[in-house]
C-alpha positions in Angstrom: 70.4 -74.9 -181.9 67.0 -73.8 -181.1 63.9 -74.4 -183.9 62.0 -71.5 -185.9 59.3 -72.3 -183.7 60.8 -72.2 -180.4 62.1 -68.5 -181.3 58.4 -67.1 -181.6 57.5 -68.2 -185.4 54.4 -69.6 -186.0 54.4 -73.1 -187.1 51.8 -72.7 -189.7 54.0 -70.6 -190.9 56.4 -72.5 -191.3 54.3 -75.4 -193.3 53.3 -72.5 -195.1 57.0 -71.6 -196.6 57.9 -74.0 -199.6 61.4 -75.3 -198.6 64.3 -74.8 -201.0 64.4 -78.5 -202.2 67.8 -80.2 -202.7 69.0 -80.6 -206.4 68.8 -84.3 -206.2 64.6 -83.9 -205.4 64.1 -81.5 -208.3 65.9 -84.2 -210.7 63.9 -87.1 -209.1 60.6 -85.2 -209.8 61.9 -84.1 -213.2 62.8 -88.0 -214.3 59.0 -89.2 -212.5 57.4 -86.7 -214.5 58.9 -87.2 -217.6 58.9 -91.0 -217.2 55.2 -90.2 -218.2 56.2 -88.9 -221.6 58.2 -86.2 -223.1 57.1 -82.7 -222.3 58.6 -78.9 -222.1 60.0 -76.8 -219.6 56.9 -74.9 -218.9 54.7 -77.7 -218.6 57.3 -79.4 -216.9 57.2 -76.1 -214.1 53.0 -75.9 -214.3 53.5 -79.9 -213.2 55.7 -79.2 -210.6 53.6 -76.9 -209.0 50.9 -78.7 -209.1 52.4 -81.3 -207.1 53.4 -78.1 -204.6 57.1 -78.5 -205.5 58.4 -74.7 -205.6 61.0 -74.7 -208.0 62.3 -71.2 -210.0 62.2 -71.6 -213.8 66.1 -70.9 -214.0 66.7 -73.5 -211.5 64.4 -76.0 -213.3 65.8 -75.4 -216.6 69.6 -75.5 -215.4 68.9 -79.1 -213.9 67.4 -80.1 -217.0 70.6 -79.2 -218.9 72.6 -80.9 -216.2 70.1 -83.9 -216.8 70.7 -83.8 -221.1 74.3 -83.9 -220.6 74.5 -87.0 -218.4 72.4 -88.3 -220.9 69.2 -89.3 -218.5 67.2 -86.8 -221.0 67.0 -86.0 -224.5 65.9 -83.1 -226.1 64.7 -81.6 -229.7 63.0 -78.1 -230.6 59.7 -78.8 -231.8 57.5 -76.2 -233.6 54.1 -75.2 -231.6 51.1 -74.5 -233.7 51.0 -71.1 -231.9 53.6 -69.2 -230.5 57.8 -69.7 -230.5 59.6 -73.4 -230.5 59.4 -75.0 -227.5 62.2 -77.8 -226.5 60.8 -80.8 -225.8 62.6 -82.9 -223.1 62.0 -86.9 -223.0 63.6 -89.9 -220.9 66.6 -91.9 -221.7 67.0 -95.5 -220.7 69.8 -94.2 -218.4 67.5 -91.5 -217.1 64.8 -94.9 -216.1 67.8 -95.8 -214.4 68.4 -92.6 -212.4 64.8 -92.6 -211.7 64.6 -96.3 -210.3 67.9 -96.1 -207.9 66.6 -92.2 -206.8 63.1 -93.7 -206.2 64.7 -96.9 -204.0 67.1 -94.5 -201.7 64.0 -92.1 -201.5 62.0 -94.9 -199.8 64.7 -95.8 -197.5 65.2 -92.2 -196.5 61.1 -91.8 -196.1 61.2 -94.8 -194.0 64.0 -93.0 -191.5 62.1 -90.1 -191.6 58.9 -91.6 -190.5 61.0 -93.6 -187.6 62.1 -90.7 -186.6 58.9 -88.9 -186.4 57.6 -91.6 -184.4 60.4 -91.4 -181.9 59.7 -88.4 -181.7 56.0 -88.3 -180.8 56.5 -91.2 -178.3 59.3 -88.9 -176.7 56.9 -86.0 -176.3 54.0 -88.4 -174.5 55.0 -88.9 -170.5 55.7 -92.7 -169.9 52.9 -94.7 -168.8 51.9 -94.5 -165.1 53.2 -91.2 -164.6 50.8 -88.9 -163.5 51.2 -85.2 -165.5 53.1 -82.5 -162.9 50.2 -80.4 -161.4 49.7 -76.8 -163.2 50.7 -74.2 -161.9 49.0 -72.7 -158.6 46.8 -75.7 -157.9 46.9 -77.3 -154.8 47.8 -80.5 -153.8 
């Protein structure tokens, strides 16, 4: 399997395309953000974004649903002062819970990744004491 960058795209590029993040990340941001108080869809999306996690509005709102029935949110219609109802979404002890376990196997995962990476950069340095192969056409 050869990488996206090894087949002529640009790596900026690449960093420049928001990845399609895995169900389970969208619920872990969903249950951080709302561990700071209840909010609504929309302002739940304008916070995502902010924290540059792409995530459609259907997508969003379907995991939210998923979230209510598991019980890890709750959720009433509240009346705006302007404009339609809006359904307010707010944490559920068992949605703290969700959030705490996520948040632990996130930081074990983080700490493979960054392993990894490291591995990684050390494998791309020559070992010490070897001299780089000349380029190509100088003399020796």
């Amino acid at each position: 399997m050869s990488s996206p960058a090894a087949d002529g795209e640009d790596t900026a590029e690449l960093s420049a395309k928001p990845p399609r993040l895995p169900k389970q990340l969208i619920t872990a941001w969903v249950l951080l953000l709302l561990s700071d108080g209840a909010a609504h869809g929309y302002q739940l999306h304008r916070e995502l974004d902010a924290q540059h996690v792409s995530v459609d509005a259907s997508r969003l709102y379907r995991n939210l649903h998923c979230l209510e029935r598991d019980g890890c949110v709750n959720s009433r219609w509240e009346t705006a002062v302007a404009g339609p109802r809006r359904r307010c979404y707010r944490l559920t002890p068992a949605g703290r819970r969700m959030l705490d376990d996520t948040a632990a196997r996130l930081g074990v995962i983080a700490e493979l990744h960054a392993r990894f990476v490291g591995v990684y950069r050390r494998s791309l340095r020559p070992p010490a004491g070897d001299d780089p192969p000349p380029a190509r056409g100088a003399s020796i």
